[in-house]
C-alpha positions as CSV (number, residue, x, y, z in Angstrom):
1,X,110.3,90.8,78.4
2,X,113.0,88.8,80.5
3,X,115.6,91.1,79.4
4,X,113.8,94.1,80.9
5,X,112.9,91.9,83.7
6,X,116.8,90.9,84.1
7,X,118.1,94.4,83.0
8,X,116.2,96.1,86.3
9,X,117.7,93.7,88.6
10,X,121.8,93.1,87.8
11,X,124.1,94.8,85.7
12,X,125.8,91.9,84.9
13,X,123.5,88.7,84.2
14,X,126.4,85.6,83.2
15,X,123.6,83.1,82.7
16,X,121.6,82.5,79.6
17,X,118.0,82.0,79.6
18,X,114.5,80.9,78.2
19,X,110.8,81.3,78.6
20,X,108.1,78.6,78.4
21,X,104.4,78.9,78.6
22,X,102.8,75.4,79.6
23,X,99.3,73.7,80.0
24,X,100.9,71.3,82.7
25,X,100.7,74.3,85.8
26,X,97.7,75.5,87.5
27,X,96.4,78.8,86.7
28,X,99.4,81.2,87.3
29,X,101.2,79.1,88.5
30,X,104.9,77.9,87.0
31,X,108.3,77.4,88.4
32,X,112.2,78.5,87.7
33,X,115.7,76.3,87.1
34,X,118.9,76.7,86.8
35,X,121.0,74.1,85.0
36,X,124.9,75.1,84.6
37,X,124.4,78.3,83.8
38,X,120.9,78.5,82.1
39,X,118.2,79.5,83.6
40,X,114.7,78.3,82.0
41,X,111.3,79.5,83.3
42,X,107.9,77.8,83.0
43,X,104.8,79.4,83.7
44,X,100.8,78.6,83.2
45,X,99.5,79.8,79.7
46,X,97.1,82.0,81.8
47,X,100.1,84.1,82.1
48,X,100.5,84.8,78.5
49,X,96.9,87.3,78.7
50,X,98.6,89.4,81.4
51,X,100.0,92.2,81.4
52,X,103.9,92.4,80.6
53,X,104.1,94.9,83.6
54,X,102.5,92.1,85.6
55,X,104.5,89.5,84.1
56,X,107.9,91.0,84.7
57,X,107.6,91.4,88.2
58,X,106.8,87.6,88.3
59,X,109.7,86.9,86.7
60,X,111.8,89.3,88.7
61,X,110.3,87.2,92.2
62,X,111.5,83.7,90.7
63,X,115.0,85.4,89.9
64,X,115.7,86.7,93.2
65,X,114.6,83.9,94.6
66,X,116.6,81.3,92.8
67,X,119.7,83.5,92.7
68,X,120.0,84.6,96.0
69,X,123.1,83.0,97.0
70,X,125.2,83.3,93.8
71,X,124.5,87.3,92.1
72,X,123.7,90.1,93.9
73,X,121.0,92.3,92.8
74,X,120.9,96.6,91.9
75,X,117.2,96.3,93.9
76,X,115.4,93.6,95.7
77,X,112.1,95.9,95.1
78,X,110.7,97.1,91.4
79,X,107.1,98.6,90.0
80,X,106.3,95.1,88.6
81,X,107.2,92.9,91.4
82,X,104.3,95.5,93.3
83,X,101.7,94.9,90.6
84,X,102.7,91.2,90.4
85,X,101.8,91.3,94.5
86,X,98.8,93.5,93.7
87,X,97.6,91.3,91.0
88,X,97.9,88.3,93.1
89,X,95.6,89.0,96.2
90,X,93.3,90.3,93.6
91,X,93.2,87.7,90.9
92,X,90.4,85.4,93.1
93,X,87.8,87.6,92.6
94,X,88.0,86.6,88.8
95,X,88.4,83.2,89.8
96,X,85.4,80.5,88.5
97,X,83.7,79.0,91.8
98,X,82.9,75.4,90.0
99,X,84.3,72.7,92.5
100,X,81.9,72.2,95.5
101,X,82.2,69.6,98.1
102,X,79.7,69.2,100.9
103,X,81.3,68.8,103.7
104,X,83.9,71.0,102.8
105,X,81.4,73.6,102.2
106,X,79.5,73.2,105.4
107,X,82.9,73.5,107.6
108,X,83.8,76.9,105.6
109,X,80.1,78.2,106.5
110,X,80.3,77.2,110.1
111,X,84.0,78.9,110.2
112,X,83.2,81.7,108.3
113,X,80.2,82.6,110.7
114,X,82.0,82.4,113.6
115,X,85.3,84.2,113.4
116,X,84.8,86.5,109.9
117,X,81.3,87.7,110.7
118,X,80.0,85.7,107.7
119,X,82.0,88.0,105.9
120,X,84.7,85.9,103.5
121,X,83.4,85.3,100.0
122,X,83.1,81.6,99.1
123,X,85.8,79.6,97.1
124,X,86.6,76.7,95.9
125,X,86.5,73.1,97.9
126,X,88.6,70.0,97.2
127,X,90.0,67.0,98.8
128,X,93.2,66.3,98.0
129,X,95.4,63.4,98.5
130,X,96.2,61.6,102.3
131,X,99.1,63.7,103.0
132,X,99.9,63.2,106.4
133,X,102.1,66.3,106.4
134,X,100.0,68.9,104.2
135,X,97.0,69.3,106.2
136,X,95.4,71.9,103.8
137,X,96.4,75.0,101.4
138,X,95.1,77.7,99.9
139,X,95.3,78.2,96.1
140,X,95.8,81.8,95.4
141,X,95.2,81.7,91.6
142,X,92.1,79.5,91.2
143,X,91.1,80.5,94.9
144,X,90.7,77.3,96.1
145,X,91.1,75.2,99.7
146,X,92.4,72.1,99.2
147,X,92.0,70.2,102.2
148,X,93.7,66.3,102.9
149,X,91.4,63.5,103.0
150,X,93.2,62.2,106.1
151,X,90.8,64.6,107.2
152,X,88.0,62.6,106.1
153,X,85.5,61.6,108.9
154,X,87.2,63.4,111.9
155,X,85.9,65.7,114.6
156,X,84.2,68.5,113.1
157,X,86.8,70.7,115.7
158,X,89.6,69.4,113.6
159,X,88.4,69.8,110.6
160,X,87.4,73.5,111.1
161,X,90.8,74.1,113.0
162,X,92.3,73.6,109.2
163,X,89.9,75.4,107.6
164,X,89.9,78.4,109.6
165,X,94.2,78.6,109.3
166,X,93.4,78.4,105.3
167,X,91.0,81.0,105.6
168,X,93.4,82.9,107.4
169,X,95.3,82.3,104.2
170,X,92.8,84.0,101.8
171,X,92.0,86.6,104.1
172,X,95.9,87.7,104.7
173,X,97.1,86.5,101.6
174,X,101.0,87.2,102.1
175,X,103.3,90.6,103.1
176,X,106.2,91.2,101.2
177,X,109.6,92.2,102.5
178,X,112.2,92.8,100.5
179,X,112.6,89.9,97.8
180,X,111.0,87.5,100.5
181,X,107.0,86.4,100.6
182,X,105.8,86.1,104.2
183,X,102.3,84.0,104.3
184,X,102.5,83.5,108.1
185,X,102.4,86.9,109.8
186,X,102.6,87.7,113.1
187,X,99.2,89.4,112.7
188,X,98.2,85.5,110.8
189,X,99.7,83.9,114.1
190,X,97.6,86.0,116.6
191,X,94.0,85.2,114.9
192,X,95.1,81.4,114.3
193,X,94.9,81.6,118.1
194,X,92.0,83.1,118.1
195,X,90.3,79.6,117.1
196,X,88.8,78.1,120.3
197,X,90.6,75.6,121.7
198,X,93.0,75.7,119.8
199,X,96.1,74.5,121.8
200,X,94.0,71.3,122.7
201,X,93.0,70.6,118.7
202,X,96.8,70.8,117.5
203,X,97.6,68.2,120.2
204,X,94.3,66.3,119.0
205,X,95.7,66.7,115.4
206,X,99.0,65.4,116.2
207,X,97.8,61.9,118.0
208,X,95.5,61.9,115.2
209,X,98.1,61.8,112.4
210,X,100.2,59.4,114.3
211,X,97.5,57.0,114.9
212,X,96.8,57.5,111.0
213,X,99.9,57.0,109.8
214,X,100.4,53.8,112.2
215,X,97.1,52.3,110.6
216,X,98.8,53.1,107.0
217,X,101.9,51.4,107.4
218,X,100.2,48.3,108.7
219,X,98.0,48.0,105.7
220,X,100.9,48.3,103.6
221,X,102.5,46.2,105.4
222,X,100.0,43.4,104.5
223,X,101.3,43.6,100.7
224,X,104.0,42.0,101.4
């Protein structure tokens, strides 16, 4: 499978390789390296049911990606990288809706009435960690929002201001150009302004996280 993979992109390919199916990633999910001149792929075991078409055009997405700058490729474009896109904005239909969070849940269904018409299927909620810096993201393969606990116990505004972009997210899912993924369209940009206020909430965002992140390095200031 990664030789035809390989073979459809370069006619010369100087590194060696190997393929790794792992219980560590997400649902398909998995990642690429290069060390020297290996190259060594690791990707979820959910991948191993899929089809090889499917698969290959995975593998053809990490390649160009990683070898951008050091081998140019016969195509940037094949079959399988389309059904790999296809399969991708697809696969959350398929996805188990198990993790459920309240207030999570109420900010999607007063998002979802307002600017998608009540239209967007449901999906996954979860806190994450306190990231000061990843406000939120959307999961493609388990089709789930993830949204930062610095969050926790804000204006309702500012919490549906992330929710709606990550929404955005599953609604758009991405536009491919080439070898490259774009996830933030001009089409994404117009609608994120399309949130009320939204102009005033980024600014109320950014004094927020600041204040936060003030208040976190004088508690850990206090281990010391």
């Amino acid at each position: 499978m990664l030789k035809k993979a390989i073979d459809e992109l370069y006619s010369e390919f100087p590194y060696s390789y190997s393929l790794n199916y792992s219980g560590k990633f997400k649902p398909y999910r998995g990642n690429i390296r290069l060390r020297g001149d290996r190259i060594e792929l690791n990707l979820s075991r959910k991948w191993k049911i899929v089809s090889e078409d499917i698969q290959i055009g995975l593998v053809q997405e990490l390649l160009l990606k990683i070898l951008k700058k050091r081998l140019k490729p016969i195509r940037t474009k094949t079959s399988s990288m389309e059904l790999y896109d296809i399969f991708m904005k697809k696969i959350y239909i398929a996805a188990p809706k198990t993790e459920n969070d309240a207030v999570l849940e109420e900010s999607f269904d007063r998002v979802n009435e307002k600017y998608f018409y009540g239209l967007l299927d449901k999906t996954n909620f979860v806190w994450g960690n306190s990231s000061f810096s990843k406000l939120g993201s959307y999961e493609y393969g388990t089709d789930t929002i993830e949204i930062s606990r610095a969050l926790e116990n804000v204006d309702v505004n500012l919490l549906d201001y992330v929710m709606y972009h990550e929404m955005l997210h599953k609604k758009h899912k991405f536009v491919r150009r080439g070898s490259r993924s774009y996830h933030h369209t001009n089409e994404f940009k117009r609608e994120e302004k399309e949130f009320e206020g939204s102009s005033r909430i980024e600014r109320e965002l950014r004094k927020l996280l600041i204040k936060k992140r003030l208040s976190f390095r004088n508690v850990f200031r206090g281990f010391f």
